[in-house]
C-alpha positions as CSV (number, residue, x, y, z in Angstrom):
1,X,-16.6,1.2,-166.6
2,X,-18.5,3.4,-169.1
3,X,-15.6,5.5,-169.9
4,X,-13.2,1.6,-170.9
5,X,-16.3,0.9,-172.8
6,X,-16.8,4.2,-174.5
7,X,-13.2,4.4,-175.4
8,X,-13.3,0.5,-176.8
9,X,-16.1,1.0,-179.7
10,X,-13.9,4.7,-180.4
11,X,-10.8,2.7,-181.1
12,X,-12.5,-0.1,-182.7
13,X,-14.9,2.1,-184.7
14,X,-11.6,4.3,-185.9
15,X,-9.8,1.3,-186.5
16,X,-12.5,-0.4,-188.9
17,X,-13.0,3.4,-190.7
18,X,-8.5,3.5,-191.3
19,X,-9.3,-0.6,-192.5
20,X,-11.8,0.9,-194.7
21,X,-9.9,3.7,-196.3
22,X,-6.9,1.6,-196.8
23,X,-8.9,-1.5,-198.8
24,X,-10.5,1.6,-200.8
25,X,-7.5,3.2,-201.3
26,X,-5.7,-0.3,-202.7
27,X,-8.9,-1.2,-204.9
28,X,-9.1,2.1,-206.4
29,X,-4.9,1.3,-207.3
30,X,-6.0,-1.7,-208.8
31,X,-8.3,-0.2,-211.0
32,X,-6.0,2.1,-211.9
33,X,-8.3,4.9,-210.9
34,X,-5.6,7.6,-209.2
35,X,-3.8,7.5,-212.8
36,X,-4.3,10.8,-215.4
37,X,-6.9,13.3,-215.3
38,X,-6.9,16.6,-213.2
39,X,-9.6,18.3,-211.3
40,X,-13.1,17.8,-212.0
41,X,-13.1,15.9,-215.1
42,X,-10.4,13.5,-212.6
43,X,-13.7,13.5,-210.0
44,X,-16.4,13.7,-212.3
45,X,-17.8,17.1,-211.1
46,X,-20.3,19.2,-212.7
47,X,-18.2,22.3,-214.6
48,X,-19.6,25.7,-215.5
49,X,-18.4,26.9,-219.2
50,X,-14.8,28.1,-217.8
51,X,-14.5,24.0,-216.8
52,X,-14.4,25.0,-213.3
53,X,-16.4,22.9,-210.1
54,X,-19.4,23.2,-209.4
55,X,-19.4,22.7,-205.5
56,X,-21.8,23.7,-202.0
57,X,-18.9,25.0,-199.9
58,X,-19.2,23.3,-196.5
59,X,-17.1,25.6,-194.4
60,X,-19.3,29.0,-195.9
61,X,-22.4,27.1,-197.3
62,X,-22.3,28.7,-200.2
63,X,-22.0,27.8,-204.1
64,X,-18.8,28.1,-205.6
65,X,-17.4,27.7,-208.9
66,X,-13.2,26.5,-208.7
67,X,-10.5,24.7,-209.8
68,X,-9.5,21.6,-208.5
69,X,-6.2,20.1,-208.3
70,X,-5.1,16.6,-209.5
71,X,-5.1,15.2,-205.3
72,X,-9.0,16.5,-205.1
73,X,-8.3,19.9,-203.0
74,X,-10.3,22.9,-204.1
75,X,-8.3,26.0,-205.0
76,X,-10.2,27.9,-201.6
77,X,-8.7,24.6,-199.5
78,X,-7.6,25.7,-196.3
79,X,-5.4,22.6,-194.7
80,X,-6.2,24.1,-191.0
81,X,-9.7,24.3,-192.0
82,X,-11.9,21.0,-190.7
83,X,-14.7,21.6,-193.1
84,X,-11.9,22.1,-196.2
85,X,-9.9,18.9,-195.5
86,X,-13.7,16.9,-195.4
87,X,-14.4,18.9,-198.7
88,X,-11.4,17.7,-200.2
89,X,-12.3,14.0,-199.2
90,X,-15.3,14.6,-199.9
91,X,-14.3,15.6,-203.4
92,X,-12.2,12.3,-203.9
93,X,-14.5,10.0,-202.4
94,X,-17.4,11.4,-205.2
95,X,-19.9,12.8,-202.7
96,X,-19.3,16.2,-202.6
97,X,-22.7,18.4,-202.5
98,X,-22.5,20.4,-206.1
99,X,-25.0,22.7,-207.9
C-alpha cells in the first residue's frame, strides 16, 4: 500500500509542478516577457566588462564568465548534462547563483 501511495503524491506532485510551469509560461506571454533581448541583459544577469554572465557553475561549482543565448542556455550547456539543463532553467526562471 505504501508503494500506491508513494507513487500517488509523485504523480500528483509532478502534475501540480507541469500546472505550474505551464500558467508561468502563459503569464510571462502575456506580459510579453519572451519578446527581444538576448542573453544576460534578456535575464537580467550580472556582466563582467566583455558583457558576458556572471554565473556559479552547478555541474563544476565553479565561477564562470559566458555568453548566453536568447532561450537562457549558457554557451558551456551540455543538453545530456542534469546540472546544465537546471542551469539553463535556472537561468530563465531568474535564480541562477551568480558572482
Amino acid at each position: 500500500m505504501d508503494d500506491r501511495i508513494d507513487r500517488f503524491i509523485r504523480t500528483t506532485f509532478r502534475g501540480a509542478g507541469r500546472r505550474y510551469a505551464e500558467a508561468r509560461k502563459a503569464y510571462r506571454e502575456g506580459r510579453g516577457e519572451t519578446d527581444g533581448g538576448e542573453g544576460a541583459n534578456r535575464f537580467d544577469l550580472p556582466r563582467d566588462e566583455e558583457g558576458r554572465a556572471r554565473l556559479v557553475c552547478r555541474r563544476y561549482a565553479e565561477q564562470r564568465a559566458v555568453t548566453v543565448d536568447g532561450d537562457g542556455r549558457p554557451s558551456c550547456f551540455d543538453p545530456d548534462h542534469a546540472d546544465c539543463r537546471g542551469c539553463a532553467e535556472d537561468v530563465r526562471e531568474g535564480v541562477v547563483e551568480t558572482w
